[in-house]
N, C-alpha and C positions, 0 to 999 in steps of 0.2 A: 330600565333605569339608565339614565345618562352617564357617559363617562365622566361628565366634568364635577368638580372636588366641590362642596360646598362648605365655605369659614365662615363661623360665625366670630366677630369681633366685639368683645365686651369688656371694656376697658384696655388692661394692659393684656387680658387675653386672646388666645383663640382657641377656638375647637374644630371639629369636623363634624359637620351633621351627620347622620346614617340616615339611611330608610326609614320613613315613620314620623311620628307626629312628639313634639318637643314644647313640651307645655314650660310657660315662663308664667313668673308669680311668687308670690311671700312664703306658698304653703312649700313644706317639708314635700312633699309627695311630686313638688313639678321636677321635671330635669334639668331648668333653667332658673334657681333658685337664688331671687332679687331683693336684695335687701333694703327698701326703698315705699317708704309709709307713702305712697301715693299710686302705691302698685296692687292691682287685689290680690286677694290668694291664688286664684287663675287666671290671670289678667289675659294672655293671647297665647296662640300656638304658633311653633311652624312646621309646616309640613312638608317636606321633603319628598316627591313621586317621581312618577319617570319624565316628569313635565319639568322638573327644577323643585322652588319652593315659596311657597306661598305662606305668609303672614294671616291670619284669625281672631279677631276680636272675640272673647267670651264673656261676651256683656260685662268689659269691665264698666266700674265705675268713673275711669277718668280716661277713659279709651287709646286708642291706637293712634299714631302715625307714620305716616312713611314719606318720606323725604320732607317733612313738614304741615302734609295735608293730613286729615284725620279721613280713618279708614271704617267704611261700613259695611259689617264680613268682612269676606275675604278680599286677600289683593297678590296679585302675583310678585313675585319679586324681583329684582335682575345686581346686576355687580354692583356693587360699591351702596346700593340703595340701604339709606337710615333709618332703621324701624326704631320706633319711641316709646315707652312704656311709663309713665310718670315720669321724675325726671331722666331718667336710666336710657342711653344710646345703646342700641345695638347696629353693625353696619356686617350686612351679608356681603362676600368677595366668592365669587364664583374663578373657576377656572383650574391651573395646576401649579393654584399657591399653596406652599409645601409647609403642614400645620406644623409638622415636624421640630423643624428650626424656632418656632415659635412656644412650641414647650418644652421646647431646651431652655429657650432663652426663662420662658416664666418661671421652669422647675428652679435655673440658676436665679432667678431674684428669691422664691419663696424660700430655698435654703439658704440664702444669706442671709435673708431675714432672720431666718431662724437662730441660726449663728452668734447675731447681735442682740437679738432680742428685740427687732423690730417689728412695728403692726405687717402682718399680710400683706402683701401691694397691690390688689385688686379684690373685687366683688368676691365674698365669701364661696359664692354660689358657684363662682368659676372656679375657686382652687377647690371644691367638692370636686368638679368637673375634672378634675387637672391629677388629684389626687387618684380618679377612675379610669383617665388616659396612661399611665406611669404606672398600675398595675397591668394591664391592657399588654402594655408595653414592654413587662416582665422584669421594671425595674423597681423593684419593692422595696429597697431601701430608700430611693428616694420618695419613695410612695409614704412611707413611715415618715422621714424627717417631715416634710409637708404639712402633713395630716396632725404631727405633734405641734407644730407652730401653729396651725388652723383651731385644735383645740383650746390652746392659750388664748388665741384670739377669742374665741367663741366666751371663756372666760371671764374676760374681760368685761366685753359687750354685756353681757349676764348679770356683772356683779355691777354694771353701771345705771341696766334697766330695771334688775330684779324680773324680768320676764325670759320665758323660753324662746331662744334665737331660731330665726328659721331653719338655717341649716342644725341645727342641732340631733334630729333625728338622721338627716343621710350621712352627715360625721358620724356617729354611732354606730349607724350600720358599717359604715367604711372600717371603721376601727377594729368589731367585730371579724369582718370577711379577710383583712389583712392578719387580722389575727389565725388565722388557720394555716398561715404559713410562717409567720413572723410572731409568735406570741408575746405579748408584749405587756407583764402583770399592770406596773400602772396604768397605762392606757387603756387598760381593762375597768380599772378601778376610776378612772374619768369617767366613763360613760355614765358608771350612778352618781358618784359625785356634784358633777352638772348636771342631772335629772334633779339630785337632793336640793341642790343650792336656788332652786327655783320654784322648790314647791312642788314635783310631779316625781310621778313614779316611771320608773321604764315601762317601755312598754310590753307586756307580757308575750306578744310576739315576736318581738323582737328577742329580748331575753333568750326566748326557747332555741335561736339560733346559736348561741354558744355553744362550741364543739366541748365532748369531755375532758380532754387538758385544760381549753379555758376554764371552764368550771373546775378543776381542780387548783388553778392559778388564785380564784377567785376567794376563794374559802379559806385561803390566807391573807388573801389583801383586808386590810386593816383602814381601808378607805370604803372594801364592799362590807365590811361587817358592820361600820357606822350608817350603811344604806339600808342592813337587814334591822338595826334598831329601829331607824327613821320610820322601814314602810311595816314593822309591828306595831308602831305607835300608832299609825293611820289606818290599821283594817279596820277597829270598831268602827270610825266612820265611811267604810264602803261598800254600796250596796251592795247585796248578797250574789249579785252575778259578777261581779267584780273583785270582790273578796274571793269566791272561791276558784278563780284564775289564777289569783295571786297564791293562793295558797297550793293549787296546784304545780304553780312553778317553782313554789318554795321547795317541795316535794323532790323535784327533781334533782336539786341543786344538794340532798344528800349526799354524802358517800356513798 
């Protein structure tokens, strides 16, 4: 692998690639999570090897470019080059630009925001991303404030579409994993709250990840007890392999 640092810039952010392949797209499940109706669910990757990092169309729909031209496969990348996803810029910066001072700088905009009660200042998908450098990092409190202003955002967006937000499942998780050092009942109690408020269940995998304090947290919160009416109202309508998931996780969630 090469020494040189590879930044990815996405809006007001940055990050730092690692080793490996960095899928961008609308779905919950990429690590470059775009909020942007002209982007697919997997719209491209980049890959990051000992070569530098190269750019991937994955047959989206409204394709790739890089500095302007549309890309067929793959294309290598180099400094300052503009990768395009729908309307959504991303600009790769090689070298030993220091990410560091740059999510200082972001963590200090997201907590103001949060402060005042303002929207997020950048792509949702980043302050997931931003949220996961700042644990990383070992600074969890700011990892919390973050992540509580991301969920109001998410919020928001939710109650304006009525549909589940993409980042909505890696915020969960985030909430979750934070939660094992930082327990935190309402934000516990968000994660079904914005499942309920859209019509969806948690995911029964996700779920199984709560540690036993949270689950103990839980069974008091009075925003997760309006979630365990919600999803008894909804077994009889779920097929029987689905039902008895959920009812196996109900199981667990005993004393």
């Amino acid at each position: 692998m090469s020494d040189a640092r590879y930044i990815v810039r996405l809006q007001n952010a940055r990050f730092e690639l690692g080793p490996g392949r960095w899928t961008i797209g609308r779905a919950a499940d990429c690590q470059i999570v775009v909020d942007d109706s002209l982007v697919s669910r997997h719209h491209a990757a980049l890959v990051c090897d000992a070569e530098g990092v190269l750019v991937e169309d994955l047959g989206s729909r409204n394709g790739v470019r890089v500095n302007g031209l549309r890309v067929s496969g793959q294309r290598r990348l180099g400094h300052r080059d503009q990768v395009a996803v729908g309307t959504t810029e991303l600009q790769l910066l090689v070298g030993d630009c220091d990410v560091t001072p740059s999510v200082e700088k972001q963590t200090a905009q997201v907590l103001s925001a949060a402060s005042s009660g303002s929207p997020v200042p950048s792509g949702m998908g980043v302050v997931v991303e931003l949220v996961r450098q700042s644990v990383e990092m070992g600074r969890t409190q700011d990892a919390l404030s973050i992540l509580k202003n991301l969920c109001g955002e998410i919020d928001r967006e939710q109650s304006a579409r009525g549909v589940a937000h993409p980042v909505l499942r890696p915020a969960s998780e985030l909430v979750i994993q934070l939660g094992q050092s930082l327990p935190d009942e309402a934000l516990l109690g968000w994660v079904f709250s914005a499942h309920q408020g859209v019509g969806a269940l948690v995911d029964v995998g996700l779920a199984a990840t709560l540690s036993g304090p949270q689950r103990a947290l839980l069974r008091r919160n009075e925003t997760f007890q309006r979630y365990l009416k919600y999803l008894f109202a909804k077994m009889p309508s779920l097929d029987p392999e689905h039902r008895a998931e959920q009812q196996g996780w109900l199981d667990t969630m005993e004393p």
